[in-house]
C-alpha positions as CSV (number, residue, x, y, z in Angstrom):
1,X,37.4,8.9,-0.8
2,X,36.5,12.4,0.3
3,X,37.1,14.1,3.0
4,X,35.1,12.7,6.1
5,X,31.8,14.3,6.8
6,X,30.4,15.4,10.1
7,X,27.4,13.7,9.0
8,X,26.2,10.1,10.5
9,X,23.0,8.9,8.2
10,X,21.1,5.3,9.2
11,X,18.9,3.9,6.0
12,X,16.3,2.1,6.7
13,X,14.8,-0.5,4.3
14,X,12.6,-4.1,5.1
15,X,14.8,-6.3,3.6
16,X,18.5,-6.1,1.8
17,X,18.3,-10.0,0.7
18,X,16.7,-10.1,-2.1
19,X,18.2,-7.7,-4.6
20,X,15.8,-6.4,-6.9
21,X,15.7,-2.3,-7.6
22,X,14.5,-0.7,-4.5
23,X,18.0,-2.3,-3.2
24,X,20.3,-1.2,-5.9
25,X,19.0,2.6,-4.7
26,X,19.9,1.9,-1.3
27,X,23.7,0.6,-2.5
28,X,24.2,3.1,-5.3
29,X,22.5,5.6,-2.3
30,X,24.9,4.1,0.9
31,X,28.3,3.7,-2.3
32,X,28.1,7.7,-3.1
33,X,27.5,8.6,0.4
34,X,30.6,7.1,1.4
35,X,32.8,8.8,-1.6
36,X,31.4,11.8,0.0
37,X,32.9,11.1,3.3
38,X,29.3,10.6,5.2
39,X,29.1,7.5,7.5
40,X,26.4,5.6,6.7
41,X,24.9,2.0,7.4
42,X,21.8,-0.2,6.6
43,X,19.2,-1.4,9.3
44,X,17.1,-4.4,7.8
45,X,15.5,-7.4,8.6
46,X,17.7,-9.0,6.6
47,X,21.2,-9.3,4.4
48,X,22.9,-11.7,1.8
49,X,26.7,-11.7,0.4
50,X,25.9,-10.1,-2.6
51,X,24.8,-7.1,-1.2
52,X,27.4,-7.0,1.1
53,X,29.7,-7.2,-1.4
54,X,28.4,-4.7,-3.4
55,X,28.8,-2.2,-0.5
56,X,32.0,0.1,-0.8
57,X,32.2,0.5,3.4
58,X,28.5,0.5,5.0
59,X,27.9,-2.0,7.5
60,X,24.0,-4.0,7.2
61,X,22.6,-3.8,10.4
62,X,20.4,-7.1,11.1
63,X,18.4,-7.6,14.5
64,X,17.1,-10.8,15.3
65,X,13.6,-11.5,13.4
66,X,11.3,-14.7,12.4
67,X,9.7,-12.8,9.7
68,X,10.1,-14.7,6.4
69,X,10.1,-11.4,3.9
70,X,10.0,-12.2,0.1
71,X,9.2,-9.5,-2.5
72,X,6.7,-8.4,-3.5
73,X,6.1,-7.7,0.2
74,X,5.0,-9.0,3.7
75,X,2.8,-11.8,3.8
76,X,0.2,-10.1,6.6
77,X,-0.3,-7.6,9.0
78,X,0.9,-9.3,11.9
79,X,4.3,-9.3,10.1
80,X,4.2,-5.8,9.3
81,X,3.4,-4.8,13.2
82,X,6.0,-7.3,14.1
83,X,8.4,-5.7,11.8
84,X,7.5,-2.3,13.2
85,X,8.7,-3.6,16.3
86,X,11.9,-5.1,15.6
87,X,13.3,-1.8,13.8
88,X,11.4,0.5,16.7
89,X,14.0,-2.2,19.7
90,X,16.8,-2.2,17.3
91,X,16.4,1.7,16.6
92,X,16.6,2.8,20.4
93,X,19.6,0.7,20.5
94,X,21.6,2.4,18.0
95,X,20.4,5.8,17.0
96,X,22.9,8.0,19.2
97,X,25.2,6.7,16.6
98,X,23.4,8.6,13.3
99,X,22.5,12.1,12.9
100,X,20.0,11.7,10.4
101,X,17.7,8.6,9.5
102,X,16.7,7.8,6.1
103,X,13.7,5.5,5.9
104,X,12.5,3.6,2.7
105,X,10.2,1.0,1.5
106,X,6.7,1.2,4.4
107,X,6.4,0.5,7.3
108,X,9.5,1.4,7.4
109,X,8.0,5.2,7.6
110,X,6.3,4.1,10.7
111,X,9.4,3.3,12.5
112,X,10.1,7.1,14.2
113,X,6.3,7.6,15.4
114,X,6.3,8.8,18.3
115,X,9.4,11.0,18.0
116,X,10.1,11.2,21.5
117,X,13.7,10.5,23.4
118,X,15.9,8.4,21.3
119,X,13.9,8.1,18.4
120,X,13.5,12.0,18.1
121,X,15.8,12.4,14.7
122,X,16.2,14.2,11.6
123,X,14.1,12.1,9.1
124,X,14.0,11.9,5.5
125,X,11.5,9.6,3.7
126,X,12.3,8.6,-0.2
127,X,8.7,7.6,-0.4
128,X,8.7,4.4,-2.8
129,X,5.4,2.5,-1.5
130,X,2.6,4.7,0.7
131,X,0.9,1.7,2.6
132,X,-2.6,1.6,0.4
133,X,-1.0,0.5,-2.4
134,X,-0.9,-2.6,-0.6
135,X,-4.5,-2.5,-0.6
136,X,-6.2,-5.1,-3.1
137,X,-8.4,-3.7,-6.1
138,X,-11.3,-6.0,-5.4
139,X,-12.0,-5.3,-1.8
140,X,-14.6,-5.6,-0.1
141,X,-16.5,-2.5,2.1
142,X,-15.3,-4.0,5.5
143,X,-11.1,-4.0,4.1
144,X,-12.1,-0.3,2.1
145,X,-12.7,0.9,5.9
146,X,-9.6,-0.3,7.8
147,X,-7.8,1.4,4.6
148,X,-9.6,5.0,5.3
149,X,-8.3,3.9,8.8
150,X,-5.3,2.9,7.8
151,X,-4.3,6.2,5.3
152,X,-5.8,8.1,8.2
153,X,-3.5,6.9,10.6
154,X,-0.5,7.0,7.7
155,X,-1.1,10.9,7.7
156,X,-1.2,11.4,11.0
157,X,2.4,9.5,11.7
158,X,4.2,10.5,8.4
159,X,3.4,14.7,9.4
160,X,4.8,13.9,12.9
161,X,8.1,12.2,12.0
162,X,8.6,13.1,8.6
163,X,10.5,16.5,8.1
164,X,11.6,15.8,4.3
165,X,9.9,13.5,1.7
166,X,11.7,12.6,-1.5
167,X,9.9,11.0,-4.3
168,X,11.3,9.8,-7.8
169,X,7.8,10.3,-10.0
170,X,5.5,12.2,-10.6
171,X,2.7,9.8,-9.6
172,X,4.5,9.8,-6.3
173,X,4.8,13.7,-6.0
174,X,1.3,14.0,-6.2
175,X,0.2,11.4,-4.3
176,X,2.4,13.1,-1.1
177,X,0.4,16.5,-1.9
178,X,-2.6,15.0,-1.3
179,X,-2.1,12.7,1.3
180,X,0.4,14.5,3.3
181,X,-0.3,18.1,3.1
182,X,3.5,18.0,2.7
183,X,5.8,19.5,-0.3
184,X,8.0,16.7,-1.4
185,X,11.2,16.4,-3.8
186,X,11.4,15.3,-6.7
187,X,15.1,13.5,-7.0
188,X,14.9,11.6,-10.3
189,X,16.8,8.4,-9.7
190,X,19.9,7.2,-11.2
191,X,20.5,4.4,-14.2
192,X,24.3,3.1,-14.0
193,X,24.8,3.7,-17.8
194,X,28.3,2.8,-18.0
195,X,27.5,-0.5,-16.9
196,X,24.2,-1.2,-18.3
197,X,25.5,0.6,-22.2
198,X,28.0,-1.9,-22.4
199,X,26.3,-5.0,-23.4
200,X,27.5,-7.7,-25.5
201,X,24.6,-8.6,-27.9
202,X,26.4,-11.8,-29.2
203,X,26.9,-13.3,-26.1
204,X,22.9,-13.6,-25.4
205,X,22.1,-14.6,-29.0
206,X,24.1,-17.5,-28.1
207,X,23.0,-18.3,-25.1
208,X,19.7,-18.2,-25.6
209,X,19.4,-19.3,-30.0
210,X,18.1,-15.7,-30.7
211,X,19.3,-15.5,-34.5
212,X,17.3,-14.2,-36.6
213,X,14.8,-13.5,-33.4
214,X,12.7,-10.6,-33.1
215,X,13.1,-10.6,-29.3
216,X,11.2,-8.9,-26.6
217,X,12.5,-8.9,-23.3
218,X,11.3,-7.9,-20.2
219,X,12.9,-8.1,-16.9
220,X,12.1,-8.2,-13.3
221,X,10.5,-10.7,-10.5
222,X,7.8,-12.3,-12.0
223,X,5.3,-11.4,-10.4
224,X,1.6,-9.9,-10.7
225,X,2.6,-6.4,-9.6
226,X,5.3,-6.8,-12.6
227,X,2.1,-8.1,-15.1
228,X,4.0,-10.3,-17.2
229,X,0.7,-12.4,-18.1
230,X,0.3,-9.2,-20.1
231,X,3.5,-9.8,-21.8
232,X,2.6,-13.1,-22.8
233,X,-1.1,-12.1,-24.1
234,X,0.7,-9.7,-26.4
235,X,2.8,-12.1,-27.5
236,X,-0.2,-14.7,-28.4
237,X,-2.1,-11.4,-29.7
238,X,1.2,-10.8,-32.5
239,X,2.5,-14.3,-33.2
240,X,0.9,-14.6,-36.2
241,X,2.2,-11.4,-38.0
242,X,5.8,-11.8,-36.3
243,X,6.2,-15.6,-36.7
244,X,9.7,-15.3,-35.4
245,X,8.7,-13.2,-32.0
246,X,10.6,-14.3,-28.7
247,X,9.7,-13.2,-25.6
248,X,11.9,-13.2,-22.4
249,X,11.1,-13.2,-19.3
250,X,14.1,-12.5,-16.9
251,X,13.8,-13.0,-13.2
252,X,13.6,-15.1,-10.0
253,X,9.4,-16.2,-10.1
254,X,7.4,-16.2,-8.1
255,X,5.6,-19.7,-7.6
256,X,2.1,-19.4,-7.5
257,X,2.2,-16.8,-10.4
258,X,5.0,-18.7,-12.2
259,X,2.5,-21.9,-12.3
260,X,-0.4,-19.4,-14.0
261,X,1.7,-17.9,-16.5
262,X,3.2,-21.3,-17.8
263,X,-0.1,-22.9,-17.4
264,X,-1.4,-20.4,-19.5
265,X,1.6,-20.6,-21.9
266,X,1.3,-24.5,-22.1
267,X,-2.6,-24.0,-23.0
268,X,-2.6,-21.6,-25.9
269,X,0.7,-23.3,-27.4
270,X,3.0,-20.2,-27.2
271,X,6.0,-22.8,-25.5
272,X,8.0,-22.0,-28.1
273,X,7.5,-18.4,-28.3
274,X,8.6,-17.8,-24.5
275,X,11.7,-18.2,-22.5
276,X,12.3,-18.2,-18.7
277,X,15.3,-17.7,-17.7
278,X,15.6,-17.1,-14.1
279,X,17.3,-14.6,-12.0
280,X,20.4,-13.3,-14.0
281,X,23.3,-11.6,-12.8
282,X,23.2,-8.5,-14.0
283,X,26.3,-8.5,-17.0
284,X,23.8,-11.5,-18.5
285,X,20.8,-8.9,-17.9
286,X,22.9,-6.3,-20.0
287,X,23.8,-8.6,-23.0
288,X,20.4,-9.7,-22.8
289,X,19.2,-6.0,-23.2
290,X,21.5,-5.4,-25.9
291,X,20.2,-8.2,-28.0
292,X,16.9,-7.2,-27.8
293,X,14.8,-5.4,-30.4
294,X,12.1,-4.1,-27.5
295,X,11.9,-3.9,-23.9
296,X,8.5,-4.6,-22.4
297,X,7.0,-3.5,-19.1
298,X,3.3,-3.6,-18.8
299,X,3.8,-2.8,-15.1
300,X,1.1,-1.6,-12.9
301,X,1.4,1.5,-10.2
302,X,4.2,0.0,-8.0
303,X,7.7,-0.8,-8.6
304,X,9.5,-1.6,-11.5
305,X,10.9,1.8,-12.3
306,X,14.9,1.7,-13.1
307,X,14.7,-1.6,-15.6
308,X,12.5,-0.1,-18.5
309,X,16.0,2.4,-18.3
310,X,18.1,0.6,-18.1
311,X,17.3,-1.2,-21.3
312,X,17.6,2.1,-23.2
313,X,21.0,2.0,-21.8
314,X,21.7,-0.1,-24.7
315,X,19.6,1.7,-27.0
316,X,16.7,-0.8,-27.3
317,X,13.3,1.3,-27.6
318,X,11.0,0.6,-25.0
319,X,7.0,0.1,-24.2
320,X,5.5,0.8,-21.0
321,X,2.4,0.8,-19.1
322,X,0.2,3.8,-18.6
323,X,0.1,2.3,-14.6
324,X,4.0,2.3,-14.4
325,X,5.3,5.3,-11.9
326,X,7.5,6.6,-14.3
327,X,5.0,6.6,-17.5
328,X,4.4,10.2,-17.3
329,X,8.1,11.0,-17.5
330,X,8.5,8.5,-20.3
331,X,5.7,10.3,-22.1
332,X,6.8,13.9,-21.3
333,X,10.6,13.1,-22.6
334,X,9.7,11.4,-25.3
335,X,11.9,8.3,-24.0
336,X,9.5,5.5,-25.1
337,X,6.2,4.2,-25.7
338,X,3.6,4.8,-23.3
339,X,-0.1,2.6,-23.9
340,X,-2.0,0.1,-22.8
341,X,-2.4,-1.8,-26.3
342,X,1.0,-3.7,-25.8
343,X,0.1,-6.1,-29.2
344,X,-0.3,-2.7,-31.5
345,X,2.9,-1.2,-29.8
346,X,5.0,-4.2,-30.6
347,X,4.3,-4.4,-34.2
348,X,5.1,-0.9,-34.4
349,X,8.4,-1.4,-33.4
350,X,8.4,-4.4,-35.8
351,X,7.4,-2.9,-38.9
352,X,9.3,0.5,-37.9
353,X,12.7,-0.6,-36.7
354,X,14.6,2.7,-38.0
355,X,12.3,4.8,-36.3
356,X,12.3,3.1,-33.1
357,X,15.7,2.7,-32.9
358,X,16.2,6.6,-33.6
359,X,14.7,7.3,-30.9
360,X,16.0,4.9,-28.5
361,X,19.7,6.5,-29.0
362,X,18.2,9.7,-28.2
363,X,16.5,8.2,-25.1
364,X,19.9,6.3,-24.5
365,X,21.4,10.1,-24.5
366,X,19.3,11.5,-22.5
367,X,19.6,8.8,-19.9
368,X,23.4,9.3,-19.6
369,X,23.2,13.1,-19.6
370,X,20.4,13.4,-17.2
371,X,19.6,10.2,-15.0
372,X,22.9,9.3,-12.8
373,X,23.5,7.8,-9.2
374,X,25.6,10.9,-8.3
375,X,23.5,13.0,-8.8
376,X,20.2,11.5,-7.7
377,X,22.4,11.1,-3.8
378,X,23.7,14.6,-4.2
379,X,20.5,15.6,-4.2
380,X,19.3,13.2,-1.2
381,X,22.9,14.4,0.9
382,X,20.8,17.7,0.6
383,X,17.5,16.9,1.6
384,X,19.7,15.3,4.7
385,X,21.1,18.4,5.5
386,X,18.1,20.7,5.3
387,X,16.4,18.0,7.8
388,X,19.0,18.4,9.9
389,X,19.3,22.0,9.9
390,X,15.5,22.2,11.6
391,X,17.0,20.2,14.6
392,X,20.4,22.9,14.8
393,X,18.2,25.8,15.0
């Protein structure tokens, strides 16, 4: 451990149960601020023994709640202004105790509005999920005006209790520009590529029978913002020229969407050209990766980021949405396919195995070099710091 640092931070996230990527940023975030001597803790509205085990020395704060919170997010707005209020009680309570407050996943962003008395801290958002993204597509004009409300009232909180905001993409970047008026940071995040490089491929061929499989895995909830229905078109669209395609789909369901997707399956035959296989633990997830010939993620504007990386871990090439936050980095680096013809992509791979591969170890490379937890919370310990510094002056 380091030596201990003056420095108290508070993170703030909705929910530390479920443990899907937004959560391994927070650990890997809460882990490396305690090697560097900070003192740090959670605050969410809820916890599980996994997590807590995962933790090196940060405690999860939990105040009493009845809000039943299950990605992909809260079930209404009623929840999200009872959640509001929960962390706003539990913050008063608590924040002498931190120097700076780190706020996540919205409404958590909400939380410090108005800055007055206790809540009157150094803030720092990584900004994940601004609140229209929560908006659906198909509106209709009455929900398109609460949402020019709503992204009204978003700017006018987030430039009165924000003093830092730290974004991962591009998409992201922008999007804080615009909305905010505000300069924000771009802090790639991390991939653990010790872990996720050391794969055993043999082990999930097993498992799962994928000898002499050309396998296509993609991971995550399953979910619509995750768009595996998209996976699972591609695969009808390719069957015929790659008779001995697999496609995986790995990660907890959920059940509404679940029931479509293997209704769908069950309807156009494909059974035996798609495995479910639940939420893994995450050295099945790595063999799983290993054994793979592609990773694909035909995910849409929100979430999903670290998995399409941390299949190139294990040098398996990778296709991605043009929707996905991260697509333009992809692109940029030359890390992966970027399209929104996920059939074509796929037999690309297939017919050009050499290539692919190629470039996967170089993306695999790059991932190691470039894209680690230390320095991704180096980088956030800063933007702590400089928020900080305003309230020292």
């Amino acid at each position: 451990m380091a030596k201990k640092n003056s420095m108290r931070v508070l993170i703030i996230h909705n929910q530390m149960k479920y443990y899907g990527g937004a959560e391994l940023l927070i650990v890997e975030l809460a882990n490396w601020l305690t090697k560097r001597g900070i003192k740090n803790d959670i605050l969410a509205l809820s916890s599980s023994k996994e997590v807590e085990k995962a933790l090196i020395d940060t405690k999860i704060i939990t105040p009493e709640n009845d809000i039943d919170l299950k990605p992909p997010g809260y079930k209404n707005v009623r929840d999200i202004l009872k959640a509001i209020k929960v962390f706003k009680k539990k913050l008063k309570e608590i924040s002498d105790d931190y120097d700076v407050i780190n706020v996540h996943d919205f409404p958590t962003s909400w939380v410090l509005f108005p800055r007055i008395g206790k809540t009157k801290k150094p803030c720092v958002w990584f900004m994940n999920l601004p609140p229209d993204l929560y908006s659906k597509p198909d509106a209709g004009i009455f929900l398109r005006f609460l949402n020019l409300i709503r992204r009204f009232v978003d700017r006018i909180i987030v430039r009165n209790s924000i003093d830092v905001i730290t974004v991962a993409e591009t998409a992201n970047e922008d999007r804080a520009k615009k909305r905010y008026g505000m300069q924000p940071r771009l802090i790639h995040f991390g991939v653990n590529y010790d872990f996720f490089s050391k794969g055993n491929a043999s082990k999930a061929i097993k498992k799962w029978n994928l000898k002499n499989k050309f396998v296509v895995v993609q991971s995550g909830m399953i979910c619509s913002v995750k768009n595996q229905f998209a996976s699972v078109k591609a695969i009808e669209e390719v069957r015929n020229k790659i008779p001995n395609v697999i496609l995986i789909l790995a990660g907890k369901e959920d059940e509404n969407y679940g029931k479509m997707l293997k209704d769908y399956i069950k309807e156009k035959g494909l059974e035996r050209f798609v495995i479910f296989t639940g939420n893994l633990k995450r050295e099945d997830l790595r063999d799983l990766y290993k054994a793979a010939d592609v990773g694909l993620f035909p995910i849409g504007d929100q979430g999903g980021v670290l998995a399409p990386f941390e299949c190139l871990c294990a040098e398996t090439p990778i296709i991605v949405s043009e929707e996905i936050e991260t697509a333009s980095f992809i692109k940029n680096e030359s890390l992966g396919t970027v399209t929104s013809n996920y059939s074509k992509a796929l037999l690309d791979v297939y017919r050009n195995p050499k290539t692919y591969n190629q470039q996967a170890k170089k993306s695999s490379e790059f991932v190691k070099k470039n894209l680690s937890w230390e320095k991704f919370s180096d980088r956030m310990i800063q933007a702590f710091k400089d928020a900080l510094k305003k309230y020292q002056c």
